[in-house]
C-alpha positions in Angstrom: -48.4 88.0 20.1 -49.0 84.1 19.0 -50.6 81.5 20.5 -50.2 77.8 20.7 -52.4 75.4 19.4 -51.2 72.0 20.3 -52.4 68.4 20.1 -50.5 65.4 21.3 -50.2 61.6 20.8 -49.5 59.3 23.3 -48.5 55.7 22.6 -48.4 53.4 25.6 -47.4 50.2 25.7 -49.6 47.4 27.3 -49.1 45.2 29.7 -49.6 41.8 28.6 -48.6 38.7 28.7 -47.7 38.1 25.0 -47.4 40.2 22.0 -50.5 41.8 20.2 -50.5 39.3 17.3 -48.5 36.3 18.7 -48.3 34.3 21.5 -43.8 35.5 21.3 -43.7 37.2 25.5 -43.9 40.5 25.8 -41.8 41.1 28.9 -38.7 41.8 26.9 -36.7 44.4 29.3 -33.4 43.4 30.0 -33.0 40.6 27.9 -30.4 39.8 25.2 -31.1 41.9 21.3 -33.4 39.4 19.5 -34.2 37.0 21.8 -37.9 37.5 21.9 -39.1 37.1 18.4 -40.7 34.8 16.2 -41.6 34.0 13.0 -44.5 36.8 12.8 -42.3 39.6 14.8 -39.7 38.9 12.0 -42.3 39.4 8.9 -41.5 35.7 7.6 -43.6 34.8 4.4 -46.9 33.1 5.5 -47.5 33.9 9.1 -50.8 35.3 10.0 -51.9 37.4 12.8 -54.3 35.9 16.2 -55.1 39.5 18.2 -54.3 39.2 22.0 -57.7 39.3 23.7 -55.9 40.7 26.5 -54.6 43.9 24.6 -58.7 44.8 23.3 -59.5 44.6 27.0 -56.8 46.5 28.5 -57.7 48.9 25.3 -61.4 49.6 26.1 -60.5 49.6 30.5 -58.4 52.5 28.5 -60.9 53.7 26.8 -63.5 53.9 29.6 -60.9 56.0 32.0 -61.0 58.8 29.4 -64.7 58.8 29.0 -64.7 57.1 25.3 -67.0 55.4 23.4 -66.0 52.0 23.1 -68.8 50.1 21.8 -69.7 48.9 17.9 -67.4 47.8 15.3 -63.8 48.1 15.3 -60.9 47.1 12.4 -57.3 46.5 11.8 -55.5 48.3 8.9 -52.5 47.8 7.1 -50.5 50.7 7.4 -48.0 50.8 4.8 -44.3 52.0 5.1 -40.8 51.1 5.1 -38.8 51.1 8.3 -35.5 48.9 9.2 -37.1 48.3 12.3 -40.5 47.1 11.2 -39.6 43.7 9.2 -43.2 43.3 7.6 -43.3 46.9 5.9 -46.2 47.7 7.3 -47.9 48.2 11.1 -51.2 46.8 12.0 -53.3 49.7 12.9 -56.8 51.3 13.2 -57.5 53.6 10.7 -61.2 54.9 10.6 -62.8 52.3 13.2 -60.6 53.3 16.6 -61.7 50.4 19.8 -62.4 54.3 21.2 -63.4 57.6 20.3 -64.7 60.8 21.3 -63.8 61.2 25.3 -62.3 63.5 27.3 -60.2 64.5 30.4 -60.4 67.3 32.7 -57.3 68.8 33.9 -55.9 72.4 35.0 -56.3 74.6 31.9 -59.5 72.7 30.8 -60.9 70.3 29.2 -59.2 67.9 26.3 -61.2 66.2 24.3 -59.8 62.7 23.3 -60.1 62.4 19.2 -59.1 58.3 18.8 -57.5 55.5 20.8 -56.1 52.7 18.7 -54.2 49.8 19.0 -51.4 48.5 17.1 -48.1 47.1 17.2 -44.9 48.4 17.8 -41.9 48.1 15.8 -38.7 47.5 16.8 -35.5 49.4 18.1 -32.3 51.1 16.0 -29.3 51.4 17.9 -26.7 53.6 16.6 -22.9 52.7 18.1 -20.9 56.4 19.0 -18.6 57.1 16.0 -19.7 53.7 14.3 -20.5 53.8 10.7 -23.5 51.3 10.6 -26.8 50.8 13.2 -27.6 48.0 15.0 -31.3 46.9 14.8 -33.2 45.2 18.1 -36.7 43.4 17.1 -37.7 42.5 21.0 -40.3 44.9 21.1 -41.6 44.7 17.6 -44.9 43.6 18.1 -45.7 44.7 21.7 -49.0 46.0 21.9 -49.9 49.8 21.8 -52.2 51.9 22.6 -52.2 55.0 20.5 -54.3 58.0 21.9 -55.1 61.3 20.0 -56.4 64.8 21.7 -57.9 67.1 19.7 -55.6 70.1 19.8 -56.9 71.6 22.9 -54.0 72.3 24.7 -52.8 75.7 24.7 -49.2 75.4 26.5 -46.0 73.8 28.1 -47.5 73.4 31.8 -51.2 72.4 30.3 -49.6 69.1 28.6 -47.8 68.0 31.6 -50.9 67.7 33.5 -52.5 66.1 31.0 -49.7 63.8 30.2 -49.4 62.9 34.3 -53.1 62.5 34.7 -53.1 59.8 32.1 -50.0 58.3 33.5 -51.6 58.2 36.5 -55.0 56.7 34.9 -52.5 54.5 33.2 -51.4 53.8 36.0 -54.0 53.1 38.2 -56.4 50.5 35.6 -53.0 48.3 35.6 -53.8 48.9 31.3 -49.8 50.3 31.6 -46.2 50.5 33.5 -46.5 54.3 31.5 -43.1 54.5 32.7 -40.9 57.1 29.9 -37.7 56.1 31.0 -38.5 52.3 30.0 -39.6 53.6 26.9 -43.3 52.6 27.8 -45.0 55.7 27.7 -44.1 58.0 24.5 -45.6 61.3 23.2 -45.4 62.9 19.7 -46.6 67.1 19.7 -48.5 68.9 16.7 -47.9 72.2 17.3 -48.9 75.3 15.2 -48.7 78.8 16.5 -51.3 82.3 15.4 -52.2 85.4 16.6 -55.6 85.3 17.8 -58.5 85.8 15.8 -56.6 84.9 13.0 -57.0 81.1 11.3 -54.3 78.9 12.9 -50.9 78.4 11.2 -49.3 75.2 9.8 -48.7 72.9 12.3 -45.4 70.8 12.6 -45.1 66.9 14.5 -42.4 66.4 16.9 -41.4 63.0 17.8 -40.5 60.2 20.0 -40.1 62.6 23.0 -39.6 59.9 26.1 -40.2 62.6 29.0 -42.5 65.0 30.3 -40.1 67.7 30.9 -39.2 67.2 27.1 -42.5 67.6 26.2 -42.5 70.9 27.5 -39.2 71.9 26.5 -40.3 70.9 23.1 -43.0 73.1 23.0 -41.6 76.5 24.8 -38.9 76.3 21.9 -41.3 75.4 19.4 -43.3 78.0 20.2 -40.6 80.4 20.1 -39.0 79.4 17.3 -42.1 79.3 14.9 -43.3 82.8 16.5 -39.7 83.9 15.5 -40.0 82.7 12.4 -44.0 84.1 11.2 -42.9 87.8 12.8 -39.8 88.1 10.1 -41.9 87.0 7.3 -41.2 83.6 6.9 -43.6 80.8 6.6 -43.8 77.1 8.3 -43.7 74.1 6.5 -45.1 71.0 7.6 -42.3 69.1 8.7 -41.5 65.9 11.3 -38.9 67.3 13.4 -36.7 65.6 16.3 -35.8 66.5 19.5 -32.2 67.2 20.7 -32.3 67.2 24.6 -28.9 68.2 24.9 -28.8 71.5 22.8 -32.3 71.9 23.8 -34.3 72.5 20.4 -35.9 70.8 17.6 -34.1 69.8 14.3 -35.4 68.8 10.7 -36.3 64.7 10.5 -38.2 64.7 7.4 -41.1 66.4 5.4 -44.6 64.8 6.5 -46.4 62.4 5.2 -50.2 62.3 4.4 -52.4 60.4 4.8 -52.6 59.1 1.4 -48.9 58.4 2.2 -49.5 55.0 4.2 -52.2 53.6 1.6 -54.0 52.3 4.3 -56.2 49.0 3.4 -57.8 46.6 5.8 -56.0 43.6 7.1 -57.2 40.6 5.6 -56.4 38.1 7.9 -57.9 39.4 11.1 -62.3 40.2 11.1 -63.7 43.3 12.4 -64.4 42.8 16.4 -68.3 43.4 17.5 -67.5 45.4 20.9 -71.3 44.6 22.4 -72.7 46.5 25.7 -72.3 43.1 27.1 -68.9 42.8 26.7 -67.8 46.4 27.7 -70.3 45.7 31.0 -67.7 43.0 31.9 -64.3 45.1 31.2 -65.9 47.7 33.0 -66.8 45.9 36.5 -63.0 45.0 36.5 -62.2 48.5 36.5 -60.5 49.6 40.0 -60.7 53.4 41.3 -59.1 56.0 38.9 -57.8 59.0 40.2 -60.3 61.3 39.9 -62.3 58.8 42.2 -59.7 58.9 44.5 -58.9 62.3 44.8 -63.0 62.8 45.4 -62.3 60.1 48.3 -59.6 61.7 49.9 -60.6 65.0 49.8 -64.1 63.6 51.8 -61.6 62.0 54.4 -60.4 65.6 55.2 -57.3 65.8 52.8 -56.8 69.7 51.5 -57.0 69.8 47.9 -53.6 69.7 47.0 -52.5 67.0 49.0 -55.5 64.5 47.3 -54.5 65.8 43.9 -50.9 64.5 44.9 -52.0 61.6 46.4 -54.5 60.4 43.7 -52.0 60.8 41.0 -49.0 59.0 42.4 -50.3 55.3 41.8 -47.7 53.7 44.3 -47.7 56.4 47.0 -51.8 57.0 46.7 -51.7 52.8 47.1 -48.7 53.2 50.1 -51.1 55.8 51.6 -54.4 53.9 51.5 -52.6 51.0 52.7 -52.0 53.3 56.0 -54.9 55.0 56.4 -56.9 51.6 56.9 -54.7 50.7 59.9 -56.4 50.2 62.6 -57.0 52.7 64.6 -57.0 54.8 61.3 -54.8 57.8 61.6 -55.7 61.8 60.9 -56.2 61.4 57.3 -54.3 64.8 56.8 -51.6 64.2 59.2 -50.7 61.0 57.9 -51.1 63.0 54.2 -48.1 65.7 55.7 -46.2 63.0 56.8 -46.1 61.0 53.5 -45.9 64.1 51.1 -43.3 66.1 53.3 -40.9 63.7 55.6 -41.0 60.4 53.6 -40.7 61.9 50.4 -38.0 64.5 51.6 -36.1 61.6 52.9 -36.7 59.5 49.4 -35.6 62.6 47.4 -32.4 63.1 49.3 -31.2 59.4 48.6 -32.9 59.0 45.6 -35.3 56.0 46.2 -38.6 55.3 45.6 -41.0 54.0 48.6 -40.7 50.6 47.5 -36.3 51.0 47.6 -37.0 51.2 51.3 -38.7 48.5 54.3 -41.0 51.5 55.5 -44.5 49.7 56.2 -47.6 51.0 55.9 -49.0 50.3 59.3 -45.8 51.7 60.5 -45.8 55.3 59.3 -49.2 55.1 60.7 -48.6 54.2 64.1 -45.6 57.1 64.3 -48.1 59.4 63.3 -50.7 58.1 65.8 -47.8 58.6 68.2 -47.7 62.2 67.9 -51.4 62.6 67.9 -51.2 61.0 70.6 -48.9 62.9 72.9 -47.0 60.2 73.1 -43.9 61.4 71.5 -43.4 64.7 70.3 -42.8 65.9 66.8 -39.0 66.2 67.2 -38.8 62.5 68.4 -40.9 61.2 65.8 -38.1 62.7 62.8 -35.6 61.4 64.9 -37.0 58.0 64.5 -38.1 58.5 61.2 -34.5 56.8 59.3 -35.4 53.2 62.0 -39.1 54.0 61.1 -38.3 53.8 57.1 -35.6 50.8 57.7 -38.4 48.7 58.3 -38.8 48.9 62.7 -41.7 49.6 64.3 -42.4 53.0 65.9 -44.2 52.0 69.0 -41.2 49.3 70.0 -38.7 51.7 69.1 -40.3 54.1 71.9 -40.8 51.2 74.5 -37.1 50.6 74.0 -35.6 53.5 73.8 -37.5 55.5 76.5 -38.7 58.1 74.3 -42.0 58.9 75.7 -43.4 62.6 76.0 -41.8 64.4 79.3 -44.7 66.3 81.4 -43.1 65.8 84.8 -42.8 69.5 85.4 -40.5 69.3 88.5 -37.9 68.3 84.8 -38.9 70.9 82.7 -38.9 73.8 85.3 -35.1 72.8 86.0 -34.2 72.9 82.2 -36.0 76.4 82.0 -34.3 77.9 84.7 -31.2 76.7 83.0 -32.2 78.2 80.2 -32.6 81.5 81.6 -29.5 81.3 83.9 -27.7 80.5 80.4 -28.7 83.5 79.0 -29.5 87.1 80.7 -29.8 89.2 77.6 -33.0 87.1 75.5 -34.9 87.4 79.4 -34.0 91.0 79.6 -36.0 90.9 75.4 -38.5 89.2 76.6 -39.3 91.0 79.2 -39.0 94.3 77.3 -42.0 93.2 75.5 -40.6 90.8 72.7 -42.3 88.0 73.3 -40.9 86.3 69.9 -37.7 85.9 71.7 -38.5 83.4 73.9 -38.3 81.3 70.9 -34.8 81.5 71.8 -35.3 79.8 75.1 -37.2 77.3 74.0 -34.6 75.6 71.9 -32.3 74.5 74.8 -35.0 73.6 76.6 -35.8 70.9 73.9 -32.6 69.7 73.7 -32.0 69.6 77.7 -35.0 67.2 77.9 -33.9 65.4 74.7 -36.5 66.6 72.6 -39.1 65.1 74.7 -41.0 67.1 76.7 -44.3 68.5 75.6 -44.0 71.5 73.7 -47.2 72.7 74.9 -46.1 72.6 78.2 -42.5 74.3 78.0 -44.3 77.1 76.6 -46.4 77.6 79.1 -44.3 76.8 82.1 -41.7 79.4 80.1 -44.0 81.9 79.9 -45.1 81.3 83.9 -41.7 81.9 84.2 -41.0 84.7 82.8 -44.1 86.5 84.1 -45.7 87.0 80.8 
C-alpha cells in the first residue's frame, strides 16, 4: 500500500492598484489583449523596476495570517528563463530572502507548515485558437503582483488539500490581500506529489501545474496517486517530470522534464535594494489587519453557533460578512437560527438559480427580522418560506405580514373547525390513531395547515388535535 506525500504552491494574485514594478493598472479583467502594458511589462531596453509598496504590504498582512516570520531582510532575484509570455526573459523573484517564512495553518488532517512566501511578477497569457496553427500571446497581466506560497509537503491527500486550499482562500479572502477567485485566474495551485510505502524513504516526486480549481486539485492528486502507485508496484520507476492537467479526460500528461534549481541561474536584481522589514513597520501592517477566519469562527461559535455552522460561516468571506451584517440588527436575532436560515433556505434558494447573495436585493436586516418573526410567534415557519422569494427580492418581512394578513392563527374557535374537518375528511387515519399509532396524526395535521393557510400555531394544532382525538 503507498502513501502520498504532497506539497503545494499557491500563487495569488494581489490586489492593487498598479502593477508590482510599474505604475501600468492592474485591473486588467475584461479589457482588450494588450491594452495594459507599458514600456517595463513589454521588457523594452532601459526600463528599471520601482516595487509597489502596496504589493510588500499586502505580502507581509499575508504573511501574518499564516503565522510567518516577516521581519529582517528581504531581496529580489532575477530568475532566468525563456517564455513567449514573459518579454524580459526573466521573472523578478525571491530566491533565498522570502518577505515570509516558516508559518503554518491548522486545518482538518493537521497541521501545514508554510516553507516560503514570495513575491514576484506574473507573466503574461498564451492563447491558442481551436485548429489554428499559431498562438496568440496577451501581456495584460504580465507584471501583476504575486504572491507565491510554499507548504512543506505535509499534506497527505485529496480532501486534506482542499481544506487547506479553502482556508487560505478564505484568509485570502478575508485581509482583502486577494479576490483568490480560480475561475478569474487569481488564485492558482501547482502539486508536488511523490508516493511510498511506509517506513520506506519517499519516492521521486513529480510537479503538476497551473491547476485553476480546487476540485482539480484533488482530481489531480487521486490520479496521481494512482497512477504513480501503479506504476512503482509493476517495477517501474518515476521520473521527475512537470506534467499538465487534462480536466476533460481527467489525468495528468507529460509537459516537460524539471528543471533545477541551477536551471534559472538565479542572481540578484540590480536595480531594486534589499527592503529592511523592521518590527515597526510590520506593527503598522499588522493593526490594519481585520478578523481572519479562525477569529471568526472562535466568535461565532461563542454566540451559540454549532461547530459546523461557524466553520461555514467563517470561511465564506461574503456570506460570514452577509451574516454579521444580520446578526447586529437590532434586536439581534438567535445567532443559530439566523445561522440555519442563511446556510439552509438562502443558500438552497441561491443554489437552485445559481446566484450568489449579492445577484439578489435580500438585506441583511431583513432576513433578520423574518427570522425574529418566527421566534416570535408571529408567523409560523411555513409562512416565513412562503415569503422567503419577496423576502430575497429585496421587501421587508414585517410589511409583507402587515399587508398581507399573515399573522400566527391561535383563535381556537378556527382551528377546532379545521380539525373536525380534518377528521370528518378522513375516518380510517382516526380509526390509526386511535388504535394506538400516534405517528399518524401526522396525517391530520397537514390539512389542517393548509385549511388555516399555513398560519395557525403548530403548537396549538397539535395539542387541540390530540384533545380531540382523546389521546
Amino acid at each position: 500500500m503507498y502513501r502520498a506525500v504532497i506539497g503545494l504552491e499557491v500563487h495569488l494574485q494581489l490586489r492593487t492598484r498598479t502593477k508590482i514594478f510599474s505604475a501600468c493598472p492592474a485591473d486588467y479583467h475584461g479589457a482588450e489583449p494588450n491594452a495594459f502594458t507599458d514600456p517595463l511589462t513589454l521588457g523594452l531596453p532601459g526600463t528599471l523596476p520601482t516595487l509597489n509598496r502596496e504589493a510588500v504590504e499586502l505580502a507581509l498582512m499575508f504573511g501574518l495570517g499564516l503565522n510567518c516570520d516577516v521581519e529582517g531582510f528581504t531581496q529580489f532575484h532575477r530568475k532566468n528563463y525563456f517564455y513567449p509570455d514573459a518579454p524580459k526573459n526573466f521573472q523578478l523573484s525571491q530566491y533565498d530572502r522570502p518577505i515570509a517564512r516558516d508559518g503554518f495553518l491548522d486545518v482538518a488532517g493537521g497541521r501545514v507548515r508554510i516553507k516560503r512566501a514570495h513575491l514576484e511578477d506574473d507573466a503574461g497569457k498564451l492563447l491558442h485558437p481551436t485548429y489554428a496553427p499559431y498562438s496568440l500571446l496577451d501581456l495584460n497581466r504580465a507584471g501583476s503582483p504575486l504572491i507565491e506560497m510554499v507548504t512543506e509537503a505535509d499534506l497527505t491527500g485529496a480532501e486534506q488539500a482542499r481544506a487547506f486550499l479553502t482556508a487560505v482562500q478564505a484568509i485570502a479572502q478575508s485581509l482583502g490581500v486577494s479576490d483568490a477567485t480560480p475561475e478569474e485566474g487569481k488564485m492558482r495551485c501547482d502539486v508536488n506529489i511523490s508516493v511510498h510505502r511506509p517506513g520506506e524513504p519517499w519516492g521521486t516526486k513529480v510537479e503538476v501545474k497551473n491547476l485553476n480549481s480546487f476540485r482539480s486539485v484533488e482530481r489531480a492528486i487521486e490520479f496521481e496517486t494512482a497512477r504513480q502507485s501503479r506504476v512503482l508496484t509493476s517495477g517501474g520507476r518515476i521520473t521527475q517530470d512537470t506534467l499538465g492537467w487534462d480536466e476533460g479526460g481527467g489525468k495528468t500528461f507529460l509537459m516537460r522534464t524539471k528543471e533545477g534549481e541551477a536551471d534559472y541561474r538565479y542572481f540578484p536584481e540590480p536595480d531594486l535594494p534589499p527592503l529592511n522589514i523592521t518590527p515597526e513597520w510590520v506593527g503598522r501592517v499588522r493593526s490594519r489587519m481585520p478578523e481572519l477566519p479562525a477569529q471568526k469562527r472562535e466568535r461565532y461559535v461563542l454566540a451559540g453557533v454549532r461547530e459546523a455552522d461557524a466553520e461555514t460561516l467563517s470561511q465564506g468571506v461574503p456570506l460570514g460578512r452577509f451574516y454579521d451584517e444580520a446578526l447586529a440588527s437590532p434586536p439581534a436575532p438567535d445567532a443559530q437560527k439566523l445561522a440555519n436560515w442563511l446556510l439552509t433556505d438562502v443558500t438552497g434558494f441561491l443554489a437552485a438559480r445559481e446566484q450568489s447573495i449579492r445577484d439578489t436585493g435580500l438585506r441583511p436586516a431583513h432576513l433578520a427580522a423574518l427570522v425574529r418573526l418566527i421566534d416570535e410567534g408571529t408567523i409560523s415557519g411555513r409562512v416565513a418560506k412562503d415569503l422567503l422569494p419577496d423576502v430575497m427580492s429585496g421587501q421587508d418581512p414585517e410589511t409583507l405580514v402587515q399587508e398581507r394578513g399573515l399573522t400566527v392563527v391561535t383563535d381556537t374557535g378556527a382551528i377546532d373547525a379545521a380539525i373536525d374537518a380534518a377528521i370528518s375528511a378522513d375516518p380510517a387515519t382516526v380509526e390509526k390513531v386511535r388504535a394506538g399509532n400516534a405517528k399518524a396524526m401526522n396525517a391530520l395535521f397537514g390539512p389542517v395547515m393548509k385549511a388555516t393557510g399555513g398560519q395557525a400555531k403548530p403548537e396549538v394544532v397539535r395539542e387541540r388535535l390530540r384533545a380531540k382525538l382523546g389521546l
